[in-house]
C-alpha positions as CSV (number, residue, x, y, z in Angstrom):
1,X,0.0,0.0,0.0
2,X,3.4,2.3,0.7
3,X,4.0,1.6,-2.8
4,X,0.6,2.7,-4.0
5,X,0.2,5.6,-2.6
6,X,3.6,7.1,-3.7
7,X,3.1,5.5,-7.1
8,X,5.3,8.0,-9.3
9,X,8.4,7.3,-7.9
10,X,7.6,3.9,-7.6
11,X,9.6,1.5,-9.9
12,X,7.2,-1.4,-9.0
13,X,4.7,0.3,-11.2
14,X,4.9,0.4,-15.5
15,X,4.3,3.8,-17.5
16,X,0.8,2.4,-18.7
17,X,0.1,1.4,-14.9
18,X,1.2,5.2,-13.4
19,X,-0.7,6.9,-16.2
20,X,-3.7,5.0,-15.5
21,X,-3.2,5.8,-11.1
22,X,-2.6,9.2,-12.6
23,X,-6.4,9.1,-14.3
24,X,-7.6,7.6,-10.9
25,X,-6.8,10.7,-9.1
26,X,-8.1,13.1,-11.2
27,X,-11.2,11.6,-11.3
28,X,-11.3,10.4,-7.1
29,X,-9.7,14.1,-6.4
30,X,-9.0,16.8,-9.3
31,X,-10.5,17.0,-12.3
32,X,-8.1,19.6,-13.1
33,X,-4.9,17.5,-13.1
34,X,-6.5,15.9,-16.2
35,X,-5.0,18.3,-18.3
36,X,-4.3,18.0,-22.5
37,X,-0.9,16.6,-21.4
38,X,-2.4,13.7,-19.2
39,X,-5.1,13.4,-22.1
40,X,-1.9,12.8,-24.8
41,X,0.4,10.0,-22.9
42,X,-4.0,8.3,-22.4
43,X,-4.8,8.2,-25.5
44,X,-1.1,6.9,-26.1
45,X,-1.7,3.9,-24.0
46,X,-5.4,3.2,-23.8
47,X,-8.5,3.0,-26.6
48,X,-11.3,5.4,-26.5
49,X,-13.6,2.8,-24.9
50,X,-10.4,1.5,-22.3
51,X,-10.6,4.8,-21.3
52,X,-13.9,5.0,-21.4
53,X,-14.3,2.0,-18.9
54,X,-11.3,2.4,-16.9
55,X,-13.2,5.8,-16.3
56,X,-16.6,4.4,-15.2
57,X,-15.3,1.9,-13.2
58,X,-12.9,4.0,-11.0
59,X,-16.2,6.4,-10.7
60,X,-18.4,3.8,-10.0
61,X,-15.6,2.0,-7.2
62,X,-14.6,5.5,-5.3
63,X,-18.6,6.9,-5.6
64,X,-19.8,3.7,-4.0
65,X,-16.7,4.0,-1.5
66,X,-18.2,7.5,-1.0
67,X,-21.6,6.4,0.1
68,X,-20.5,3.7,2.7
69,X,-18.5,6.2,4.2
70,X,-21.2,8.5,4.4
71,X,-23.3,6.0,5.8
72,X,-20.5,5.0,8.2
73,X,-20.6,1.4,6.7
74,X,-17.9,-1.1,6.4
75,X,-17.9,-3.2,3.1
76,X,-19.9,-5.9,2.9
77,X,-21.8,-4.5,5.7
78,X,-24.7,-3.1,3.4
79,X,-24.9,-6.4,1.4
80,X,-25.5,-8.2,4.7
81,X,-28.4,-5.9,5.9
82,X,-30.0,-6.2,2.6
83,X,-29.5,-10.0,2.1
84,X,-31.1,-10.1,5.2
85,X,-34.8,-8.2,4.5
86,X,-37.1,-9.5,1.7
87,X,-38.0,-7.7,-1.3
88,X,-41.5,-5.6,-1.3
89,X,-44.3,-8.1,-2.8
């Protein structure tokens, strides 16, 4: 996890691998870092639709991260409560 979070001066890490942590944060935590510079060494290494995906999914993973903090919630937590009640008849 050291590792991870200091991910650019890692060497553990590839070029493709950093860009794509480097996409993570500006979506998770600055839009702004994604700049036409971070948007030219992308579209070097992933697709349209890679991106496109990788995109959604990191969205999709820290939004839902998001709401279980918010609803002070440990994962798998949620699932439980819910596996437990029956759906409205």
């Amino acid at each position: 996890m050291a590792e991870l979070m200091q991910y650019e001066k890692s060497d553990r890490f590839t070029s493709r691998e950093k860009i794509a942590l480097r996409y993570a944060d500006a979506i998770m935590y600055d839009p702004n870092q994604a700049d036409d510079a971070m948007w030219v060494v992308l579209r070097a290494e992933f697709s349209e639709p890679q991106l496109v995906e990788l995109g959604y999914w990191i969205g999709f993973t820290f939004g839902g991260q998001r709401w279980l903090k918010t609803l002070s919630a440990k994962q798998g937590e949620l699932a439980a409560a819910m596996a437990g009640r029956r759906a409205p008849e």
